[in-house]
C-alpha positions in Angstrom: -10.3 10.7 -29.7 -8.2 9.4 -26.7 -10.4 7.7 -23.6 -11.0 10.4 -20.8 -8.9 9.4 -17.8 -11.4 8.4 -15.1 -12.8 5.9 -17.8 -9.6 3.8 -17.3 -10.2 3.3 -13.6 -10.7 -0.7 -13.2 -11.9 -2.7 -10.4 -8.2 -2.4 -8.7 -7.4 1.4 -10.1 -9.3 3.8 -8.4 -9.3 7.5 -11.0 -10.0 10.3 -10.2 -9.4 14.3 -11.0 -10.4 17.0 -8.4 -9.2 20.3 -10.8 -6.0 19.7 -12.0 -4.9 17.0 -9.4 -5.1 13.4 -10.7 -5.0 10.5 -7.6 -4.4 7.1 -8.5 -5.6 4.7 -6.0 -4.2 1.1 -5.8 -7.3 -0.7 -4.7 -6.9 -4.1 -3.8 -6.5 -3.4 0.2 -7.4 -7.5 0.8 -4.2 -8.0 -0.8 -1.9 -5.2 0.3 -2.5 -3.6 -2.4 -0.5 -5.9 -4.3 -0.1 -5.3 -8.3 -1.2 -7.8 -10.7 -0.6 -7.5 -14.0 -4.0 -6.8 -15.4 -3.2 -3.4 -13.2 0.2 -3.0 -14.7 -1.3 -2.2 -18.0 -4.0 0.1 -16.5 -1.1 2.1 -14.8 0.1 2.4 -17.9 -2.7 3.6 -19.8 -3.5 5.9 -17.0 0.1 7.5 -16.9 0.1 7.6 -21.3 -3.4 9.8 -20.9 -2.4 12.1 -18.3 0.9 12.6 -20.2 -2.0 13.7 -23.0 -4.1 16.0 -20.8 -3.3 19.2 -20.7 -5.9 19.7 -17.6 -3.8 17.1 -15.5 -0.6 19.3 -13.9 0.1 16.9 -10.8 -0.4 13.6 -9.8 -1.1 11.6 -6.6 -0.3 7.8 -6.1 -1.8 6.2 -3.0 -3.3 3.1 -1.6 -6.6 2.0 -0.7 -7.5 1.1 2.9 -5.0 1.7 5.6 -2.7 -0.9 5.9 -0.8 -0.2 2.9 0.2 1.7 0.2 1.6 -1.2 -1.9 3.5 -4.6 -1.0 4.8 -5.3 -4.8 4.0 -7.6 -7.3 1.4 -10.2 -6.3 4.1 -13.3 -6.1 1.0 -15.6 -7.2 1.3 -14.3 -10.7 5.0 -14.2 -11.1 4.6 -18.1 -12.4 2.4 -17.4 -14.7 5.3 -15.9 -17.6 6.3 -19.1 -20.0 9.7 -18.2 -19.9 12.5 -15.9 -18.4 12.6 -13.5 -21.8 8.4 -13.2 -21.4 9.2 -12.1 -17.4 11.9 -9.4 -18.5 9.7 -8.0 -21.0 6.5 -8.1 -19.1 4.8 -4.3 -18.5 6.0 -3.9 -15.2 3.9 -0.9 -13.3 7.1 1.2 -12.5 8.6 1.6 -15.6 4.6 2.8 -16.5 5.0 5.5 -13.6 8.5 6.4 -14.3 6.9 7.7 -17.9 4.8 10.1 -16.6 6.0 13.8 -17.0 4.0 15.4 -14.4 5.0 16.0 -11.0 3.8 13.0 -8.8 3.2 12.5 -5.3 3.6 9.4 -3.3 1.3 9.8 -0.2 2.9 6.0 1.3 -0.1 5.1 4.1 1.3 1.8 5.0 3.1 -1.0 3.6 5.5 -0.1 1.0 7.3 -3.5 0.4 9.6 -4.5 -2.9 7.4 -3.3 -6.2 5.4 -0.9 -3.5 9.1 0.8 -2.6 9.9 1.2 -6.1 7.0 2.4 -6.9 7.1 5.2 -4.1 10.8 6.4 -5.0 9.5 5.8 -9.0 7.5 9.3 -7.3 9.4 12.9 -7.4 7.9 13.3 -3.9 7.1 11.3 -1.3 5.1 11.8 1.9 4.6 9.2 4.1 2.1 8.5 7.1 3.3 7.8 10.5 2.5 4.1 10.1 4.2 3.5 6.9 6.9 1.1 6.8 9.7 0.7 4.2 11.2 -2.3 2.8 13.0 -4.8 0.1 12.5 -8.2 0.8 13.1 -9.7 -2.0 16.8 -11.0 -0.9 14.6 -13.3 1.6 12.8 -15.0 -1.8 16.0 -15.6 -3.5 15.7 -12.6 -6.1 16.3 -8.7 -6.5 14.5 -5.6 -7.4 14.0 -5.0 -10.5 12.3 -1.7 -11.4 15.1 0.7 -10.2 15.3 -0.4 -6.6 19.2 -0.3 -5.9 19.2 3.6 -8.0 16.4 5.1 -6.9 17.1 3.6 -3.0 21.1 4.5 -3.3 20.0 7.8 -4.6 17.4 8.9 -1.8 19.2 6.9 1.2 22.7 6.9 0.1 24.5 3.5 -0.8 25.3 2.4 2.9 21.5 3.1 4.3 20.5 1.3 0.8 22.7 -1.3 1.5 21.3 -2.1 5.2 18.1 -2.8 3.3 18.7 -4.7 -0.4 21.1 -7.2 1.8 18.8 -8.1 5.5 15.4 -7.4 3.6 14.6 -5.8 7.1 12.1 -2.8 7.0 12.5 0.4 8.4 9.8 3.0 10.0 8.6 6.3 9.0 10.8 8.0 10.8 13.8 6.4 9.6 13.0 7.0 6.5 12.4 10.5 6.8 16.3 10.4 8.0 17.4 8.6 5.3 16.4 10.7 3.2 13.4 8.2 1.3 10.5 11.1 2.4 9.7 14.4 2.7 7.4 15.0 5.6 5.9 12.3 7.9 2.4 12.9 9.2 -0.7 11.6 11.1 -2.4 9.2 9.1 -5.6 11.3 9.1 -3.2 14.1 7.8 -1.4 12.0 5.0 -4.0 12.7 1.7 -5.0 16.4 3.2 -1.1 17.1 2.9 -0.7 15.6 -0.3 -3.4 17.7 -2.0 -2.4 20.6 -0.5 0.8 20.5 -1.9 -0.3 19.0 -5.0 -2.5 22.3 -5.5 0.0 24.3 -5.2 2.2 22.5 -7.9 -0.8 22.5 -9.9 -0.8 26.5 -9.8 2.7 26.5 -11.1 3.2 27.1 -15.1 3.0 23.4 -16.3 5.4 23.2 -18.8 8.0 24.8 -16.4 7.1 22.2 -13.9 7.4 19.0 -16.1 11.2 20.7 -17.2 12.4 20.7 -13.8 11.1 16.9 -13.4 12.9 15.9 -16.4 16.0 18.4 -15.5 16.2 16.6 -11.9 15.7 13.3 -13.0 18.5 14.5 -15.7 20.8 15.8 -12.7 21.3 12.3 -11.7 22.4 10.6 -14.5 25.1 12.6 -15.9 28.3 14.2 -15.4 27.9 17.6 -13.7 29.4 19.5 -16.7 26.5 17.7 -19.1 23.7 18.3 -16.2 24.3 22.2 -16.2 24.8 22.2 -19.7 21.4 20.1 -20.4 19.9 22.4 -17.2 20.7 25.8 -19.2 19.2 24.5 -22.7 16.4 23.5 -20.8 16.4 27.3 -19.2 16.5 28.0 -22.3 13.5 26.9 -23.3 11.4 27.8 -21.0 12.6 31.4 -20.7 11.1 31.7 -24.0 7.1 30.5 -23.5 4.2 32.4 -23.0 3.8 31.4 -19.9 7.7 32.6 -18.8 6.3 36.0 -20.4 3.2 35.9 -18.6 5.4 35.3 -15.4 7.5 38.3 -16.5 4.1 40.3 -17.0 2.3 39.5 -13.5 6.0 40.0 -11.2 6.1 43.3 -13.0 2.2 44.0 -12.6 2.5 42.5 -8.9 -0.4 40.1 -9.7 -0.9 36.5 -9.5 0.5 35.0 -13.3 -2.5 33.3 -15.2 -0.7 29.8 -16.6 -1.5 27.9 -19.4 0.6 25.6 -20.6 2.0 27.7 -23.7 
């Protein structure tokens, strides 16, 4: 019998499930939020169990406190691998996010700094408060990203905007970022988790199945030719057309009544 999700959490992990709505609070606000990796592997438990639970549909990432949402890796423990090949292979806490299936939301409330700004465009969507601020410093330590900063940040800023950042190290500000391209919405602070579980809900009402396809048919969109992409796009159509839950849809825009999702 697997563990039940909110039996994961961990002194640095905040779990927690309000109906079908997982939120995944980084909790280490002394420290930025700043991942170690005793929180790497939690992340990744967490994300293989809600890949598990049928009852989880969406998913919100946050950070405790309000300074910010995450500032990377905790550079402290970065020393600590014996050697290069033990670093490369480490479980790193994007690649653990990137796994999940369900829709997730990035609701960025401060700081989102190297690891922190992969691991906000790591999210399908991301919300950010008014005081969040955006950056890649790691040129100004002597290193590079390394959990999909240059694709994700060329992707959602476009390679000049991406490039402004990856080569100063300079952040940017909400609303630059919204401009850019690297958020949906900015709000008030006080707004910033309301928003996200509003919109979260409403995912969450969506049939599941079809909403994890078109997560995996976007993510698809962007790494392959377009020919492949609509090609992969209509098997996935495919597919889904021919659920229960497509049928159901069929059923309640016919009926004119809400359809009754489950997964099938």
């Amino acid at each position: 019998m697997s563990t039940p999700l909110t039996d994961l959490a961990t002194e640095h992990v905040s779990v927690t499930i309000e109906g079908a709505v997982l939120e995944i609070t980084l909790n280490r606000p002394e420290k930025l939020n700043a991942v170690t990796p005793e929180m790497s592997h939690t992340l990744e438990a967490v994300a293989h169990a809600a890949n598990d639970d049928d009852g989880v549909r969406a998913v919100i990432l946050t950070g405790a406190g309000e300074r910010s949402f995450c500032a990377g890796s905790d550079i402290r423990t970065l020393d600590g691998y014996a050697t290069p090949w033990e670093f490369r292979n480490r479980t790193d806490y994007c690649d653990a996010l990137r796994e999940l299936r369900k829709p997730v939301i990035a609701a960025v409330n401060g700081y989102a700094f190297g690891g922190g700004l992969e691991t906000a465009l790591t999210c399908d969507i991301r919300l950010a408060a008014e005081s969040a601020v955006f950056g890649a410093p790691e040129i100004k330590l002597g290193w590079i990203g390394g959990g999909g900063m240059s694709a994700f940040l060329a992707a959602a800023a476009g390679p000049s905007n991406a490039a402004v950042m990856l080569l100063t190290g300079d952040p940017i500000d909400a609303p630059t970022a919204l401009r850019w391209g690297l958020v949906s919405e900015v709000v008030p602070a006080a707004d910033l988790l309301p928003r996200a579980r509003a919109l979260a809900a409403v995912i969450a009402e969506r049939p599941p199945l079809a909403a994890q396809t078109a997560k995996a048919n976007l993510r698809a969109a962007y790494n392959m030719p377009q020919d492949a992409a609509i090609a992969y796009e209509r098997d996935l159509q495919t597919i889904t057309f021919a659920t229960a839950d497509a049928a159901e849809g069929r059923r309640a825009f016919a009926e004119k009544r809400p359809g009754v999702f489950t997964g099938r």
